[in-house]
C-alpha positions in Angstrom: -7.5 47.5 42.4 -11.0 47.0 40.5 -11.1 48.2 37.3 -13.9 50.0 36.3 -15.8 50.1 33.0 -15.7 52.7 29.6 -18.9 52.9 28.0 -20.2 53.1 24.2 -20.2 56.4 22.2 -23.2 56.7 20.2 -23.8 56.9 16.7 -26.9 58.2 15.0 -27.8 58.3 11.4 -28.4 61.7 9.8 -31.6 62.0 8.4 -30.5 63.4 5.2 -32.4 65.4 1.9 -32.9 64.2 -1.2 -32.5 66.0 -4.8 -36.0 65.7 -5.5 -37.3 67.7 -2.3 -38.3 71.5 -2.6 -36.1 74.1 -1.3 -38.2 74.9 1.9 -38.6 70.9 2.5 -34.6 71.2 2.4 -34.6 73.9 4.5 -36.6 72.1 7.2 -34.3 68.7 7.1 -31.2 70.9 7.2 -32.7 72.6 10.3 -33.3 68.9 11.9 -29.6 67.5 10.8 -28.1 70.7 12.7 -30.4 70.0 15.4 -29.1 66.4 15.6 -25.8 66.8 15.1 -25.5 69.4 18.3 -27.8 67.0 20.0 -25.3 63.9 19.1 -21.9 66.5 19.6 -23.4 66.8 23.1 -24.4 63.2 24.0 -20.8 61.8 22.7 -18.9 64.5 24.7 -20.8 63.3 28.0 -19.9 59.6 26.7 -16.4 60.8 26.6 -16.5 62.5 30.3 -17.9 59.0 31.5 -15.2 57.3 30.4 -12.4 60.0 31.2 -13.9 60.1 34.9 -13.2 56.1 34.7 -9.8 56.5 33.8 -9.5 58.7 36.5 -11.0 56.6 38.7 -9.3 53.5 38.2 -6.1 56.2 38.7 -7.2 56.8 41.7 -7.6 53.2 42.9 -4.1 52.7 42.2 -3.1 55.4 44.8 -5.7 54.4 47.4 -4.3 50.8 47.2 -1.6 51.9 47.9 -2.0 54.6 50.3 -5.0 53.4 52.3 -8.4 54.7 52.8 -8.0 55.5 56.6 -7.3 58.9 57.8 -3.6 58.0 57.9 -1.1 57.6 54.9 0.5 54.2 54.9 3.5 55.3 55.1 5.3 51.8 55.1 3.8 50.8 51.7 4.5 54.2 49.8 8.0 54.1 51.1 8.1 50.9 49.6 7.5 52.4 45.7 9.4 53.3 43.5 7.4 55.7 41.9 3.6 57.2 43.7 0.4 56.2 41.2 -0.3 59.8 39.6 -3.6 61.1 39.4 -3.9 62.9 36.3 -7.2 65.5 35.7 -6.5 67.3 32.4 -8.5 70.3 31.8 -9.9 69.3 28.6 -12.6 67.3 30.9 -13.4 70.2 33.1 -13.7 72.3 29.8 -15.9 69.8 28.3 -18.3 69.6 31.1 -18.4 73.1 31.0 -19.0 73.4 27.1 -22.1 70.1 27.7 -23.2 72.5 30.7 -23.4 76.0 28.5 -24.8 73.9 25.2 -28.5 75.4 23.8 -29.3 71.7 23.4 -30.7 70.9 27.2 -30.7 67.3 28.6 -32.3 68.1 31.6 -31.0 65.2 34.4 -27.3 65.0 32.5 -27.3 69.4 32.5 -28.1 68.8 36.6 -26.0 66.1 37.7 -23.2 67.7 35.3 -23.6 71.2 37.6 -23.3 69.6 40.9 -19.9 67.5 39.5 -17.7 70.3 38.4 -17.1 72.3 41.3 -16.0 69.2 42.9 -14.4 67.9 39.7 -12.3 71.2 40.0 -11.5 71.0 43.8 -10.5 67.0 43.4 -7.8 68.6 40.6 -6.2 71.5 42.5 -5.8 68.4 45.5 -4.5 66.2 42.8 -2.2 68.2 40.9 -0.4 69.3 44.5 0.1 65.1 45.3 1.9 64.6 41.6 3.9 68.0 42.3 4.8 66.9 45.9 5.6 63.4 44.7 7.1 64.3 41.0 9.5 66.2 42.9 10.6 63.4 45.5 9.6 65.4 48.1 8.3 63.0 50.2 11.7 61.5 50.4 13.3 64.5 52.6 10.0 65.3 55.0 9.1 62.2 55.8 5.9 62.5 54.5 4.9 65.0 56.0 3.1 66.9 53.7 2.1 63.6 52.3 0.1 63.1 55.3 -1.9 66.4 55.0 -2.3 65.5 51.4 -4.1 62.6 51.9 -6.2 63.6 54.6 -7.5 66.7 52.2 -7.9 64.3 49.0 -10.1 61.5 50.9 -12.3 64.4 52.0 -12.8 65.7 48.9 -12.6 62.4 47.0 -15.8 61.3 49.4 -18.2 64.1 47.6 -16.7 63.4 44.4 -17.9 60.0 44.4 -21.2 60.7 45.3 -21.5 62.9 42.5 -19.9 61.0 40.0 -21.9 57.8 40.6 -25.3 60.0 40.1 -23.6 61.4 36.8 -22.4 58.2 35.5 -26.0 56.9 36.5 -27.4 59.6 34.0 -25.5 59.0 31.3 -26.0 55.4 31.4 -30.0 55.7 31.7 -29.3 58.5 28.6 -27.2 55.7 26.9 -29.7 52.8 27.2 -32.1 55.1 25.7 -30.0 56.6 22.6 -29.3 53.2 21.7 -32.9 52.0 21.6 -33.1 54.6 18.7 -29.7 53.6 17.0 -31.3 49.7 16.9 -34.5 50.8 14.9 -32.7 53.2 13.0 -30.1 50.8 11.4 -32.7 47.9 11.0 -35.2 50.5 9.1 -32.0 51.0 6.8 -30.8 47.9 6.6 -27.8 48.2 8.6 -27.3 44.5 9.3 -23.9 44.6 9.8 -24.0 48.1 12.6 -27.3 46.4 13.8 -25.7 43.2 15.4 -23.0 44.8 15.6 -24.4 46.8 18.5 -26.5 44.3 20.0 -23.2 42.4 20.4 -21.5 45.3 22.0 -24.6 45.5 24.4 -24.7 42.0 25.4 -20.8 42.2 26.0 -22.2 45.4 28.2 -24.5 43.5 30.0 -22.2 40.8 31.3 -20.1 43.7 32.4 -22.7 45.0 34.2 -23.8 41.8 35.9 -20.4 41.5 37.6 -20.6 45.0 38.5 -24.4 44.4 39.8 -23.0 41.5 41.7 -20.3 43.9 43.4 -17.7 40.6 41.8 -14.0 41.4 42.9 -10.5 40.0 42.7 -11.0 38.7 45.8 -15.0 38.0 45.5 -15.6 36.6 42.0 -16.0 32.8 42.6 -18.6 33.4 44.5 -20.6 35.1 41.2 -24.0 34.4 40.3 -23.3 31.0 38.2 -26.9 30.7 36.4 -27.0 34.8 35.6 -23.7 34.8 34.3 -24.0 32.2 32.2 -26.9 33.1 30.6 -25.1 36.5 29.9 -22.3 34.6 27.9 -24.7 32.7 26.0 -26.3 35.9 24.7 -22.8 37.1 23.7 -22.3 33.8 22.1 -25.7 34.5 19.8 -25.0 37.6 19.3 -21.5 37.0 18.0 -22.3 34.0 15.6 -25.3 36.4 14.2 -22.5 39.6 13.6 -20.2 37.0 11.9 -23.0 36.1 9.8 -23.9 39.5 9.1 -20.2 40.2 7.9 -19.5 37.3 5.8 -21.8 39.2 2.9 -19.7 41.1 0.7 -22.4 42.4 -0.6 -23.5 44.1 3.4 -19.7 45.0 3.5 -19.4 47.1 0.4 -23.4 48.7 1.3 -22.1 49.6 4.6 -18.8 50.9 3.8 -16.6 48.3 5.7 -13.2 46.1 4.9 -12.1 42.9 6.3 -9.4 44.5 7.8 -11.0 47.2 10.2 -13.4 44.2 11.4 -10.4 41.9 11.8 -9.0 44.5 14.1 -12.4 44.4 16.3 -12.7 40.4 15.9 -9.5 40.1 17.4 -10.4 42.1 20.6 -13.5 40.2 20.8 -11.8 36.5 20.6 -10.1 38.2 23.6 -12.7 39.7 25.3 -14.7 36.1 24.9 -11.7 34.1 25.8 -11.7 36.1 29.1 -15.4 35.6 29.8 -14.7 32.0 29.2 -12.2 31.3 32.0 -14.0 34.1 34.2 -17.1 30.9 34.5 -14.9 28.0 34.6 -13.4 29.6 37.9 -16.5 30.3 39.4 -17.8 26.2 38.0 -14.7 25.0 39.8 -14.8 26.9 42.7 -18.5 25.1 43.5 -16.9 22.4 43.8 -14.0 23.0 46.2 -14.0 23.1 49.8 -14.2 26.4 52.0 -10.3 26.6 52.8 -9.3 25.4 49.0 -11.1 28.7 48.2 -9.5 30.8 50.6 -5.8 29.8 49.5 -7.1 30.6 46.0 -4.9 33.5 45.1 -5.6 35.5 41.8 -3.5 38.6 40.6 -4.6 40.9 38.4 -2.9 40.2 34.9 -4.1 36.6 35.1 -7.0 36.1 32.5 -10.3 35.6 33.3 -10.1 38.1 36.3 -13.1 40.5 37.1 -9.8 43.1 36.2 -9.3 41.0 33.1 -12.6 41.4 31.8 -13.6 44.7 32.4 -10.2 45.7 30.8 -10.9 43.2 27.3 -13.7 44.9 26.9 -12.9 48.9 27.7 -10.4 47.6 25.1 -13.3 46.2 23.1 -15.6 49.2 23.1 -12.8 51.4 22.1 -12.8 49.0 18.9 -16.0 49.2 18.7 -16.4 53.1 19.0 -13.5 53.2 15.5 -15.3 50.8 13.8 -18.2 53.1 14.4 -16.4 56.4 13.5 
């Protein structure tokens, strides 16, 4: 299966009052920090539906690997399992995209693309939940599959539109995310937020070589055929960006202004020694593979807990950002 990628929540700084300001100044800045807050409330909980569809998603790849894509069940590979890959939709994303949906704060494109995604969201869940009851209960083991079949049939339908509409929804929120985080740069560097300033560029340019596999269409089975001089330049700016955060959080003085201990950023440096280590073997596999003959790369044969996998990546860093979003918190 091909993993797919989580994405940042965002953070915003308050603009807060001061003691000296008059009470209707206070009243104004109150009215903009309520105004922000539902306007960050609203942008985080779409962050959060992005990366619950992903989960979802990369659920769903487990079945169809194993079940097939065609219009017929493979039978002799799901008799082969021990257990059938669930596909879990819990309601709490349905009622969130309905809460983002009915919010007075409007974000026009997200608001649209979020309206045409439930309906199908909701449909894709009903089909789901039958599979896990039809499965959970072993079912499939006295018919034959035969309701397994008709299953299947109904969930690729539906699982056709939902993709369509997830992929312009995730395409919002990433356009919305790019955007936001523009904002977050200036707004820490104003401060003096060194630390949460190259803190996020490094999380973007981890992003970025993410999404340059992803741009490449890079698979288990594709990889080592990767862009060599793109990719590479990627990892160098992950590199910068990494030496300049270390820099950033070797001043105590930065640590104790921006509320931080060793300890939480040990946690996220550990994740990103893994997330790097990964990147690193990712390019000496596609640098070695220029060098080998057509069948030497076709006998090649790479599973998915190996490091330095497309899989192997994109799962050090959904690890990474989910660091990254604590730290943040």
């Amino acid at each position: 299966m091909n993993y797919k990628k989580i994405i940042l929540i965002g953070f915003l700084s308050i603009f807060l009052f001061s003691c000296d300001d008059t009470f209707k100044e206070i009243g104004r800045k109150l009215s903009i920090k309520k105004v922000k807050n539902e306007e960050m409330e609203k942008y985080n909980g779409y962050i959060e539906i992005h990366n619950n569809l992903t989960n979802i998603e990369n659920e769903i790849s487990k079945y169809i690997d194993a079940a097939g894509e065609g219009k017929e069940i493979n039978v002799q590979e799901m008799g082969t399992l021990e257990s059938v890959p669930v596909i879990k939709i819990d309601n709490a994303v349905i009622q969130k995209l309905e809460k983002n949906i009915n919010s007075k704060f409007k974000m026009e494109k997200l608001d649209n693309s979020s309206k045409k995604l439930l309906p199908i969201l909701k449909e894709l869940k009903t089909a789901t939940d039958s599979m896990t009851n039809y499965y959970g209960k072993k079912e499939h083991l006295a018919d034959g599959f035969a309701k397994g079949r008709q299953l299947h049939t109904n969930f690729l339908k539906i699982y056709k539109r939902y993709k369509e509409s997830s992929d312009a929804f995730k395409t919002e929120v990433a356009n919305k995310s790019k955007e936001r985080m523009q904002k977050i740069l200036e707004t820490y560097k104003n401060e003096g937020s060194l630390i949460k300033y190259n803190l996020t560029i490094l999380i973007n340019s981890c992003e970025d070589f993410v999404d340059k596999m992803d741009n490449q269409k890079l698979s288990m089975t594709t990889f080592i055929k990767g862009d060599l001089g793109k990719l590479k330049k990627a990892q160098q700016n992950i590199l910068v960006a990494s030496a300049n955060f270390q820099k950033a959080i070797a001043k105590e003085k930065q640590l104790k202004k921006e509320n931080y201990t060793k300890e939480k950023l040990e946690i996220f440096n550990k994740q990103l020694a893994e997330f790097e280590k990964s990147v690193t073997i990712f390019i000496r596999e596609i640098e070695k593979s220029k060098s080998m003959s057509k069948s030497e790369i076709e006998k090649k044969v790479y599973t998915e807990d190996m490091v330095g996998t497309p899989n192997d990546v994109i799962k050090k860093y959904n690890k990474l950002v989910n660091d990254y979003n604590n730290l943040m918190n």
